[in-house]
C-alpha positions as CSV (number, residue, x, y, z in Angstrom):
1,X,9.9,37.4,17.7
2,X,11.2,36.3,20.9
3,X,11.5,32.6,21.9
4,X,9.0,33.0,25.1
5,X,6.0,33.8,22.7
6,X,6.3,29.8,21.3
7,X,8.4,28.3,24.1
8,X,6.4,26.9,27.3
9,X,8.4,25.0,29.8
10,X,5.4,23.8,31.5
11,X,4.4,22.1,28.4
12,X,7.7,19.9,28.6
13,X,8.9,17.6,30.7
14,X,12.6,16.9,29.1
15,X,15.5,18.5,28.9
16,X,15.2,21.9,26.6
17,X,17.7,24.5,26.4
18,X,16.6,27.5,24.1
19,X,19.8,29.0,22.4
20,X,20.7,33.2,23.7
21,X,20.9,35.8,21.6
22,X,24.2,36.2,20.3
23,X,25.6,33.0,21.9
24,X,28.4,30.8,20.5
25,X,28.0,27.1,19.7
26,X,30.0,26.0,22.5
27,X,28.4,28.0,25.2
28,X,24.9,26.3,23.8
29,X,26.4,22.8,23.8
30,X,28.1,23.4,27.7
31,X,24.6,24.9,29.2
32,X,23.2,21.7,27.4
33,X,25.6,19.4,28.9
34,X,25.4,20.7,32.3
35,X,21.7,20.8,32.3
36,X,21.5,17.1,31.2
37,X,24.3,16.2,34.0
38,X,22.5,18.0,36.5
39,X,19.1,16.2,35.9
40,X,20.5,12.9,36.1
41,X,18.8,11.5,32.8
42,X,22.3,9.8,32.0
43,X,22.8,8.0,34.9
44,X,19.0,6.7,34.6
45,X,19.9,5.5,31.2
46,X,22.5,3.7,32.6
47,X,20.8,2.4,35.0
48,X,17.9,1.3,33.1
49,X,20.2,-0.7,30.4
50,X,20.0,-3.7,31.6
51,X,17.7,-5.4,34.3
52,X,19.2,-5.6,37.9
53,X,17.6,-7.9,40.4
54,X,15.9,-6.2,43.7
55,X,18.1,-7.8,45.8
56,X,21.0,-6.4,44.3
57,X,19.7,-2.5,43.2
58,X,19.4,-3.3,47.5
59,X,23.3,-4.2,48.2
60,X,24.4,-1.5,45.6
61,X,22.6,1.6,47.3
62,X,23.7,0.3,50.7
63,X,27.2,0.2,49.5
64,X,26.6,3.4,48.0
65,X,25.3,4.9,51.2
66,X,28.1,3.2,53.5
67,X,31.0,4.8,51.3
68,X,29.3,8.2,51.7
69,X,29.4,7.7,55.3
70,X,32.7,7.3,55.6
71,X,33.7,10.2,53.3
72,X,31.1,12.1,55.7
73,X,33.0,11.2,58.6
74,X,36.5,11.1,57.0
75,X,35.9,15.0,56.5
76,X,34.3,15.5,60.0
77,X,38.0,13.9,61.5
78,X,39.6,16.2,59.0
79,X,37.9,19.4,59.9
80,X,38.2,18.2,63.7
81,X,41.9,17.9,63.3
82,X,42.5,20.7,62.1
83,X,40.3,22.8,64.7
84,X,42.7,20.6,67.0
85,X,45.9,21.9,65.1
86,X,44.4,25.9,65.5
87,X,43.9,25.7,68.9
88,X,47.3,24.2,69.6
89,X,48.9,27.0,67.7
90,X,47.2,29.6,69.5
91,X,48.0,28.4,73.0
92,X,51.9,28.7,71.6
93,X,51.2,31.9,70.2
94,X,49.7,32.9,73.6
95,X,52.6,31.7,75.9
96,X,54.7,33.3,73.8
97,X,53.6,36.4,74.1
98,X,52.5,36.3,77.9
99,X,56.9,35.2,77.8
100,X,58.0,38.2,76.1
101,X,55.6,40.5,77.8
102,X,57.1,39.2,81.4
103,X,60.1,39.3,80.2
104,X,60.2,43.0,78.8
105,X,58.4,44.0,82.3
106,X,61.8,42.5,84.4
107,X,64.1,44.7,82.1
């Protein structure tokens, strides 16, 4: 009997991982993990511990969405840098060759 006969994920709204045929106990208990991480029930948990005021669940996701910014642009400068960096080498790489190219003609 296989497990889609009993098992209905419409019927749930949680978190259920049904085990593989065949599978070890630690593959089953990392597909669990991961699915759990990835819903972000944990964090909600967290969250939901203790009360936090309005004001402040304000000032924390502002924070939150100021530091992501800055990583955002941080990367942006990175990647432009580097882009920056390329074309500088090519441009050597280029006079370089247009050099040896006149110079081979004079010979």
């Amino acid at each position: 009997m296989s497990n889609q006969n009993y098992y209905k994920a419409d019927e749930h709204n949680g978190i259920c991982v049904v085990r593989r045929k065949g599978e070890d106990d630690e593959d089953f208990i990392k597909r669990f993990r991961k699915k759990f991480s990835k819903s972000g029930l944990a964090k909600e948990l967290r969250e939901r511990m203790y009360f936090e005021k309005p004001s402040n669940k304000r000032r924390r996701k502002k924070a939150q969405s100021i530091r992501l910014l800055k990583k955002e642009e941080e990367k942006l400068e990175k990647l432009k840098e580097r882009a920056r960096k390329f074309k500088q080498k090519e441009r050597r790489n280029k006079h370089k060759k247009g050099d040896r190219n006149d110079k081979s003609n004079r010979r």
